[in-house]
C-alpha positions in Angstrom: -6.1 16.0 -5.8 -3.2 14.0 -6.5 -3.8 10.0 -6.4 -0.2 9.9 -5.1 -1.4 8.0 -1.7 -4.0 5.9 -3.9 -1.1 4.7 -5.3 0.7 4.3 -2.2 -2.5 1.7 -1.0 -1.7 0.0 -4.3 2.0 -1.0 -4.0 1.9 -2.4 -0.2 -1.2 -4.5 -1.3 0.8 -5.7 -4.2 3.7 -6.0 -1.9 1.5 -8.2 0.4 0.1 -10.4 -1.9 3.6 -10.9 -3.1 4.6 -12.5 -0.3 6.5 -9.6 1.0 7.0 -9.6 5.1 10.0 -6.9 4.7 8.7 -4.4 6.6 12.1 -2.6 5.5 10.9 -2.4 2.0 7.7 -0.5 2.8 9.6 2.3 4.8 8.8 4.3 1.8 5.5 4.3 1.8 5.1 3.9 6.0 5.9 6.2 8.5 7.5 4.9 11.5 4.6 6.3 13.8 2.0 4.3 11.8 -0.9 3.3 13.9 -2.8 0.1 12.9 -6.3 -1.1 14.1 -8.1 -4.2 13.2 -10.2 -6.6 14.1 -7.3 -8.3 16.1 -6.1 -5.0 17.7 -9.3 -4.6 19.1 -8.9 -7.8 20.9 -6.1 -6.8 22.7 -7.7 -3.4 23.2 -5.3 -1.5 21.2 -3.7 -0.5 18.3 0.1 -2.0 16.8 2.2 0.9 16.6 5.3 1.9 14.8 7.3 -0.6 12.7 7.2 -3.3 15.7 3.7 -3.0 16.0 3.6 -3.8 12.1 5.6 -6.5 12.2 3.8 -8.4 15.3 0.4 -7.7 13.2 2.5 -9.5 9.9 3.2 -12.1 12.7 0.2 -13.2 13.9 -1.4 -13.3 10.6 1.3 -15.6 9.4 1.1 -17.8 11.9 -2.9 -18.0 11.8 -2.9 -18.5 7.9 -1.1 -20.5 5.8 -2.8 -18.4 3.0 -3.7 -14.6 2.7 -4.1 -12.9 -0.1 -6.1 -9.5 -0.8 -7.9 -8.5 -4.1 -8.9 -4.8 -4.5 -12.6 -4.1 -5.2 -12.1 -0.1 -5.1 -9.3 2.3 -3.8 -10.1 5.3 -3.8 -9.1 9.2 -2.1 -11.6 10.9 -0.2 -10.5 14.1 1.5 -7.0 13.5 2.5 -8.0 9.5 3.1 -7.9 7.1 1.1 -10.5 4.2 1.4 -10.0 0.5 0.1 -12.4 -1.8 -0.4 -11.0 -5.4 -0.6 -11.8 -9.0 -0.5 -9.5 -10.9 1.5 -9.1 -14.7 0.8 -6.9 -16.8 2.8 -6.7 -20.1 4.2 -6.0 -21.4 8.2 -2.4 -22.6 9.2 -3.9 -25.4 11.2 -7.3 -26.1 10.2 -6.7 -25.9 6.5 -10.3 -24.2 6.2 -10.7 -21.4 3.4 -12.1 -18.2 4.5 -13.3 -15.1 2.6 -14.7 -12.3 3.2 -15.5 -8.4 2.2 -12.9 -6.1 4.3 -12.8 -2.1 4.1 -9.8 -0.3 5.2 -8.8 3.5 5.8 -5.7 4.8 5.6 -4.4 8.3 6.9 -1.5 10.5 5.3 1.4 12.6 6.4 3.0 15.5 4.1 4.8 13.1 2.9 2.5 10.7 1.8 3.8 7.7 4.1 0.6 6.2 5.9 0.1 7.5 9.5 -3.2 5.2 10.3 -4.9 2.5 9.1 -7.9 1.6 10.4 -8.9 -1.9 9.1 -13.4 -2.9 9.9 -14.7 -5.9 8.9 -17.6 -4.4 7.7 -17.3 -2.3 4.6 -19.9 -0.1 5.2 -18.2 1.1 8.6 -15.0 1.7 6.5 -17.5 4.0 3.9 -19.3 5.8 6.4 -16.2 6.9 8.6 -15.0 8.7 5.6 -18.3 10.3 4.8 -19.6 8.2 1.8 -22.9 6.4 3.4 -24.1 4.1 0.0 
C-alpha cells in the first residue's frame, strides 16, 4: 500500500505546527467535503464540515490557545485509514496554563488522496480500536 496519505497526515501537521491557518494552502491535501469530529464538535453535537467548518474549528482553537503545537508519536496506514497518534502541547489564551496530553486521530481518504474525515478522540486507545488495532 502506498504511504501517499501517511504522508498527506505528515505535511498538514507540519503545516500546523508552522503556524499555518491558510486553509487555502491545504486544498491539496483536503477535500472540500471534509468532515471533522473532536472533542469540541461533540459539544455542539456535530461535526465542522467543508472548508468553513475547518476554518471555525482553526478559529476556536486559536482563540482558546495562545499555544498549540502537535508532535507525532506514530502515523501510520491501516486499511485505507490512516491513524496518528500524537501529543498535543499548547498553552491557554487567557489563563496562560500549559496543557498536554496524548490525542489519537483517524483520518479517511478519497481516490484522490485528499482527507474526507477525520475523527479526532481524546483517548488514543479509541482512535486504535476504531481502526482495528486493540494493543
Amino acid at each position: 500500500m502506498s504511504l501517499q496519505n501517511v504522508e498527506v497526515i505528515r505535511t498538514l501537521i507540519a503545516q500546523w505546527n508552522a503556524g499555518d491557518r491558510h486553509l487555502e494552502r491545504s486544498y491539496a491535501y483536503v477535500d472540500p467535503a471534509i468532515e471533522l469530529e473532536s472533542p469540541i464538535s461533540s459539544l455542539v453535537g456535530e461535526p465542522y464540515r467543508g472548508y468553513a467548518g475547518i476554518e471555525k474549528w482553526m478559529s476556536e482553537l486559536d482563540e482558546q490557545f495562545a499555544e498549540w503545537a502537535i508532535t507525532v508519536d506514530d502515523v501510520r496506514q491501516v486499511g485505507e485509514r490512516v491513524v496518528a497518534i500524537v501529543t498535543v502541547s499548547g498553552r491557554g489564551r487567557a489563563s496562560g496554563a500549559p496543557l498536554e496530553f496524548a490525542s489519537g486521530s483517524v483520518f479517511d481518504f478519497g481516490s484522490d488522496h485528499r482527507v474526507m474525515r477525520v475523527h479526532i478522540y481524546p483517548d488514543v486507545q479509541e482512535a486504535l480500536k476504531a481502526v482495528g488495532l486493540d494493543e
